[in-house]
C-alpha positions as CSV (number, residue, x, y, z in Angstrom):
1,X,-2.6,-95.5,136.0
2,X,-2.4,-94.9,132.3
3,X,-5.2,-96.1,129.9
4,X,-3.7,-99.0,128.7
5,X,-3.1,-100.1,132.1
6,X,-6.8,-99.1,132.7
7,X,-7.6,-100.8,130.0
8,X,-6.4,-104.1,130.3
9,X,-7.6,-104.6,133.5
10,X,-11.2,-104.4,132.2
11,X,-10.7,-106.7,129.7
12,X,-8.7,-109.5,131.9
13,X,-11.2,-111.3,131.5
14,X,-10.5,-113.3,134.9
15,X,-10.1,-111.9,138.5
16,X,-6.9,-111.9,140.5
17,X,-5.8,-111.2,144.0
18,X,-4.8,-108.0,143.2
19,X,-7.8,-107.7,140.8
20,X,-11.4,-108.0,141.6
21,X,-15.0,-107.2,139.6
22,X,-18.3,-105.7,140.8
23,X,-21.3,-105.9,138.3
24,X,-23.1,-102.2,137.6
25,X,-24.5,-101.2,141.1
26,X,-25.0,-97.7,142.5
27,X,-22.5,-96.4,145.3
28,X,-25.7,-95.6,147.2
29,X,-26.9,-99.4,147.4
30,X,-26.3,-100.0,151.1
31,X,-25.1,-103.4,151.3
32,X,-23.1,-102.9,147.8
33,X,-21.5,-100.3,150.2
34,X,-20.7,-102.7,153.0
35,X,-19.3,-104.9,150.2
36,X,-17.3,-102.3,148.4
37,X,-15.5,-101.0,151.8
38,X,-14.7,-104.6,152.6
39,X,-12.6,-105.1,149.6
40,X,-10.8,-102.0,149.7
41,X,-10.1,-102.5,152.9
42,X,-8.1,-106.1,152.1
43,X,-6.8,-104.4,148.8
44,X,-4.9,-101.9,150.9
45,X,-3.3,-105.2,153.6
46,X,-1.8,-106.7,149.9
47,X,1.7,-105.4,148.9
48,X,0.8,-102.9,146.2
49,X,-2.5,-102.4,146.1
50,X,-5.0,-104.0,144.1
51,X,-7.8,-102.8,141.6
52,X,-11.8,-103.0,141.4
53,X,-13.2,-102.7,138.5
54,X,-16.8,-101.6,138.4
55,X,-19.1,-102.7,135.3
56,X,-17.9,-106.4,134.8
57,X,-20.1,-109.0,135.5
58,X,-19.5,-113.0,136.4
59,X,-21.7,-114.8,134.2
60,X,-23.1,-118.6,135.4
61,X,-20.5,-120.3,133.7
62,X,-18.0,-118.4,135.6
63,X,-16.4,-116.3,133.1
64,X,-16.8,-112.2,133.1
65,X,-18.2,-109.8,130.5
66,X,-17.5,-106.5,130.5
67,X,-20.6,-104.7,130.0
68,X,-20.0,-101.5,131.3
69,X,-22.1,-99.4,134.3
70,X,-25.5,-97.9,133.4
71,X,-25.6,-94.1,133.8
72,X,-27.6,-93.8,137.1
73,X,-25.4,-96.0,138.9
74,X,-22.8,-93.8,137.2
75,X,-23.7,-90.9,138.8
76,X,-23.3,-92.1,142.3
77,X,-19.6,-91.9,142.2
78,X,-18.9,-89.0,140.9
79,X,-18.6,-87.6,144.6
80,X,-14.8,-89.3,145.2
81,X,-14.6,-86.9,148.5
82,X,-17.9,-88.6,149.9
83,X,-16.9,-92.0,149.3
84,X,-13.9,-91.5,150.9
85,X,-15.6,-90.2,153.9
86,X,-17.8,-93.4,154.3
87,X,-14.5,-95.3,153.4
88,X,-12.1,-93.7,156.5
89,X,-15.5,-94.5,158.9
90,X,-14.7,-98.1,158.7
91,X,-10.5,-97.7,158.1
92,X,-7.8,-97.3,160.5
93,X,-5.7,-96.2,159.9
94,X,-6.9,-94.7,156.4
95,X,-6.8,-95.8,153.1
96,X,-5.2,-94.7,150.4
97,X,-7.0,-95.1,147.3
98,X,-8.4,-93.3,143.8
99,X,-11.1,-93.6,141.3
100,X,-11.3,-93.0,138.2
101,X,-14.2,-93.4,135.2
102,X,-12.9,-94.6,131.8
103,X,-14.7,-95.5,129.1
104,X,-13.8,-98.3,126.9
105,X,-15.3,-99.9,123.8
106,X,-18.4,-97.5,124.2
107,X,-18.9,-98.4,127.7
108,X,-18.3,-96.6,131.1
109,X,-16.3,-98.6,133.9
110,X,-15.2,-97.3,137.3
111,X,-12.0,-98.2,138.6
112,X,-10.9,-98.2,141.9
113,X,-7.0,-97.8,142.5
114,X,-5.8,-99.1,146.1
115,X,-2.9,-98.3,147.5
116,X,-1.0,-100.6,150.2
117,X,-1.0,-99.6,153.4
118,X,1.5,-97.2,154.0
119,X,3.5,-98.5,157.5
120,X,0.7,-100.6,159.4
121,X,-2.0,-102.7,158.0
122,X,-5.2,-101.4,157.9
123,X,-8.2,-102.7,160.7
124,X,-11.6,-102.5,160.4
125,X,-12.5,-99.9,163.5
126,X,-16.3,-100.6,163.4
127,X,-19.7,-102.8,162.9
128,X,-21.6,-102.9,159.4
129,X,-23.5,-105.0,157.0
130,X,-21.8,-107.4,154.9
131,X,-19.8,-108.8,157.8
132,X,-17.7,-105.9,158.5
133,X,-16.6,-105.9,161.6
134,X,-14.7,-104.6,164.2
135,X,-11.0,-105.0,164.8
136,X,-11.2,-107.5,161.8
137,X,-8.4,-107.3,159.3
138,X,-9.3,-107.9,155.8
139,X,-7.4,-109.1,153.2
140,X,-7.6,-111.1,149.3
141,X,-6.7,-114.7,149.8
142,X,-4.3,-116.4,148.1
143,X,-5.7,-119.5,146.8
144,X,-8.8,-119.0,145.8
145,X,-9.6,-114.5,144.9
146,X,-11.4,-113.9,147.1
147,X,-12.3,-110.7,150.2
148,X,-12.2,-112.3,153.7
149,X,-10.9,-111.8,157.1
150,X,-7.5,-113.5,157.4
151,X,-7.7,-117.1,156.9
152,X,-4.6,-118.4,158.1
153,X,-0.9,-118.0,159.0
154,X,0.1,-117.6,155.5
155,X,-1.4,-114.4,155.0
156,X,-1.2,-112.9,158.6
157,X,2.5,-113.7,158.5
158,X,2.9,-111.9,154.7
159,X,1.1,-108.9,156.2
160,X,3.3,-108.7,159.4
161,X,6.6,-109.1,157.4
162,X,4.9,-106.4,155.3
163,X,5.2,-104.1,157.8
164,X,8.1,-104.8,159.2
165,X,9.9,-104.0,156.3
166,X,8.2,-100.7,156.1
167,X,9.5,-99.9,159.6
168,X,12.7,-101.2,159.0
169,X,13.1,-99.1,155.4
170,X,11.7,-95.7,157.8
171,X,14.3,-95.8,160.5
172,X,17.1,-96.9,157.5
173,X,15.8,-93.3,156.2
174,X,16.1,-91.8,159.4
175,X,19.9,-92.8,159.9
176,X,18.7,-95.5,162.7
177,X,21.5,-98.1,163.3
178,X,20.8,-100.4,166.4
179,X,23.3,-100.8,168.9
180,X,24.2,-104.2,169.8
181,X,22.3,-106.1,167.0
182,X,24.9,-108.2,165.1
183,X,24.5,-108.4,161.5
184,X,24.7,-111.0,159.3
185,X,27.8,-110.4,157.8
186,X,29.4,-109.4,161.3
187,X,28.6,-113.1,162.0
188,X,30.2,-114.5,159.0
189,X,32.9,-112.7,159.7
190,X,33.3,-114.3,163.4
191,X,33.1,-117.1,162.2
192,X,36.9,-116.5,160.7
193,X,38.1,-116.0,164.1
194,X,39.2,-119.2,164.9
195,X,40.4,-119.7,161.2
196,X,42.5,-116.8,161.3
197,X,44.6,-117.5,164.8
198,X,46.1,-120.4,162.4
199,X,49.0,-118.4,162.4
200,X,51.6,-120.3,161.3
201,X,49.9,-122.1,158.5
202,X,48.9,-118.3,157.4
203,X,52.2,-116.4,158.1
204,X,53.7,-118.7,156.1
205,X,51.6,-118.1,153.1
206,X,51.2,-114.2,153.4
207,X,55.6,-114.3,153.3
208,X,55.0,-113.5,149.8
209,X,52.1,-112.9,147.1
210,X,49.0,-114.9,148.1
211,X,45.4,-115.3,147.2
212,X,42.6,-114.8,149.9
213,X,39.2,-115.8,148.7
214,X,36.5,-115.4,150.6
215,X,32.9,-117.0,149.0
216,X,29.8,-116.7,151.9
217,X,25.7,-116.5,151.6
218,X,24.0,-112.7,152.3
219,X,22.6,-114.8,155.4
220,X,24.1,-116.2,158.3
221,X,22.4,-119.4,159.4
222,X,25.1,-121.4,161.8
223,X,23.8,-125.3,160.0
224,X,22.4,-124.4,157.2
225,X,24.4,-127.7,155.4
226,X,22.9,-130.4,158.2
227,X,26.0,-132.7,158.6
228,X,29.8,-131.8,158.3
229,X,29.9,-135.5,155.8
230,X,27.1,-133.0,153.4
231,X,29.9,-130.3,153.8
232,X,32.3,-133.0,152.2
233,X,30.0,-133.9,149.6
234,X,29.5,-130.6,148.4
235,X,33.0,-129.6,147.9
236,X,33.6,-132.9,146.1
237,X,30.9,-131.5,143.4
238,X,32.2,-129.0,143.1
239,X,35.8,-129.1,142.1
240,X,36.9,-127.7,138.7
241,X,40.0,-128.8,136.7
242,X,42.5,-126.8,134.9
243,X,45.1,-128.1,132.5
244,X,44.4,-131.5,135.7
245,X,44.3,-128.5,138.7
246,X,41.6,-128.9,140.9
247,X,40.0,-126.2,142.5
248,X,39.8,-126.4,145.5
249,X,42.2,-129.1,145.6
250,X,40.1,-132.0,147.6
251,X,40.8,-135.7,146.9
252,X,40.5,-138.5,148.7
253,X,44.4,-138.9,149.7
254,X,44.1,-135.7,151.1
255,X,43.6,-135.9,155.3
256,X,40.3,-133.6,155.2
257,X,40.4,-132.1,159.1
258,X,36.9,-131.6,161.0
259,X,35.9,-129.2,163.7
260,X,32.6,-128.7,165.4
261,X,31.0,-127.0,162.1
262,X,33.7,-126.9,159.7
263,X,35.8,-129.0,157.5
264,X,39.4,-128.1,156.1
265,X,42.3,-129.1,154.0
266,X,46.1,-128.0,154.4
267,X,48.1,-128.7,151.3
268,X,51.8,-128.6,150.9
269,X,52.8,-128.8,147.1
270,X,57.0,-128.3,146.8
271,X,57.6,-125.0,148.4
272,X,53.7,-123.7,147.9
273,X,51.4,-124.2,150.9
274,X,47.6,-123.4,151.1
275,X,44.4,-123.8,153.2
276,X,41.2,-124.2,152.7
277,X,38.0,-124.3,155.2
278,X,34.4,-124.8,154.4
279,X,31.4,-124.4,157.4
280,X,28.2,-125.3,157.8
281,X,26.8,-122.2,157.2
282,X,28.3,-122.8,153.6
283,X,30.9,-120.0,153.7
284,X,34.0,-121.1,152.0
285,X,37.2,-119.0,152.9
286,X,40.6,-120.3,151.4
287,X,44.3,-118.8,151.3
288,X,47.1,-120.0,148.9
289,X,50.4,-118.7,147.9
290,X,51.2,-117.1,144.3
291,X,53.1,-119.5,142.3
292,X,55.2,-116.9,140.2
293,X,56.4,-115.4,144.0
294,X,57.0,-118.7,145.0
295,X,59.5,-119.5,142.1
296,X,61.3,-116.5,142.1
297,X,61.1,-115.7,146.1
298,X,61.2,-111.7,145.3
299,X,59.5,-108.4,146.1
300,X,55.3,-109.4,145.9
301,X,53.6,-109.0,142.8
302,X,51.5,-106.2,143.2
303,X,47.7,-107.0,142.1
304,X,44.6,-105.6,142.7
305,X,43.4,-104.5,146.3
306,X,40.3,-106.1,146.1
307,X,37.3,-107.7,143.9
308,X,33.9,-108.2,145.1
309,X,30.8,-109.3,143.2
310,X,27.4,-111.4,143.5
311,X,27.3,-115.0,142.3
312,X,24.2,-117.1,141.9
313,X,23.7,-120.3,143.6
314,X,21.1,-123.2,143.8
315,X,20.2,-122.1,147.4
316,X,20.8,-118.8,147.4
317,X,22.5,-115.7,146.7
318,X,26.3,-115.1,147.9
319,X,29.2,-112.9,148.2
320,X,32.4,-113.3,146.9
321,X,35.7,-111.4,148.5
322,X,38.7,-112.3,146.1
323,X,41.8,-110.1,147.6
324,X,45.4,-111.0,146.3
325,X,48.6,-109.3,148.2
């Protein structure tokens, strides 16, 4: 890290999860050892990293002045190699950290940069003082800063999703594609199945120029709306008018059709027909003819291939397929 960064964590003022203090204490203090290990152990389990800062102290108010470390204490970690001997004793698998002395305002601090584990969390592999402990798993807690063995769910779930995306990003590296595993978009995209065998509805439309739009979330959860009567509700919100166009066209003279997890709307407007169904899952796929081909009933307007992009929404993310023909 650079000195400002350095810098600024000295003079925080106020410790963090990813940031924690140690008053001035020699590395050769055996239970300031113990302690020491323990948090750089559940620095390493925190997605990246964390810092100790050696040479601030908590004062009885609660608040932290940074005084600095006095010489002798100094001294005792100059050695990095040797602490990181004592360090990989108690680690497994190892830890991955640095330190560095910087002086700041006249005084000397010790900073200790922790790197997150690199693809499984790291386990304490033996007894010591300070509560260390075998097979433990350390970690900073969210709530309240502080070093402790896992405290609850929260936190053993964070650090086992951790790690899964580590593993998952390594064999996405390696060229890995599972076999058999269906995709959330390979899902969405089953879910047009039955929509698309609505042949004649659809070979009626794609006789000349027509609009396809296709409007789905990144991730396929089959009810993610809870009723087919929400599904309704939604789509009323959300219609737009143009020059008194809505889009999609929903109204309540309109017949609005319902399936097991889907409703839909056919509309028949002079010679122009379109469709329109929206699922539970909250993908949105609707087809409609070209006016201007319509009119003139010639050769189709030739238009872009295809248009995708990422639109925002209240629940999440989406992806948006707009293809005319």
């Amino acid at each position: 890290m650079d000195y400002e960064e350095s810098k600024n964590y000295i003079e925080a003022g106020k410790e963090g999860r990813h940031l924690e203090y140690k008053r001035s204490t020699s590395w050769k203090d055996p239970n300031f050892k113990a302690t020491l290990t323990k948090s750089i152990l559940a620095m390493s389990n925190l997605k990246d990293g964390g810092v100790i800062v050696i040479g601030v102290e908590k004062q009885k108010d609660g608040s932290y002045i940074a005084k600095g470390i006095k010489l002798e204490h100094l001294k005792s970690f100059r050695n990095e190699d040797e602490i990181k001997m004592y360090i990989s004793n108690f680690a497994d698998p190892y830890v991955d950290f640095s330190i560095e002395i910087l002086q700041n305002k006249g005084s000397s601090f010790v900073l200790i940069d922790v790197k997150e584990f690199e693809e499984i969390p790291v386990i304490c592999k033996r007894n010591g003082l300070n509560h260390l402990k075998e097979g433990v798993i350390f970690i900073r807690t969210r709530r309240h800063p502080e070093t402790m063995q896992i405290p609850s769910q929260t936190e053993m779930r964070e650090i086992v999703e951790l790690a899964i995306d580590k593993g998952t990003l390594k064999l996405k590296k390696r060229g890995y594609k599972p076999k058999g595993v269906k995709t959330h978009q390979t899902l969405l995209d089953n879910q047009l199945t039955s929509f698309e065998l609505m042949r004649e509805t659809l070979n009626k439309i794609k006789s000349c120029g027509y609009w396809r739009i296709n409007i789905r979330p990144l991730n396929f959860e089959k009810e993610m709306i809870t009723s087919l009567s929400r599904c309704e509700e939604i789509i009323e919100n959300a219609v737009v008018k143009l020059r008194g166009w809505p889009y999609p066209v929903f109204h309540h003279n309109l017949k609005i059709q319902k399936g097991q997890d889907w409703i839909q709307t056919i509309g028949r407007f002079e010679d122009e027909t379109e469709i329109w169904r929206f699922f539970q899952s909250s993908q949105f796929i609707h087809y409609f003819a070209l006016r201007e081909d319509w009119e003139m009933f010639s050769s189709t307007i030739k238009l872009p291939t295809a248009i995708t992009t990422k639109l925002p929404t209240p629940a999440d993310s989406c992806l948006v397929h707009i293809r005319a023909s």
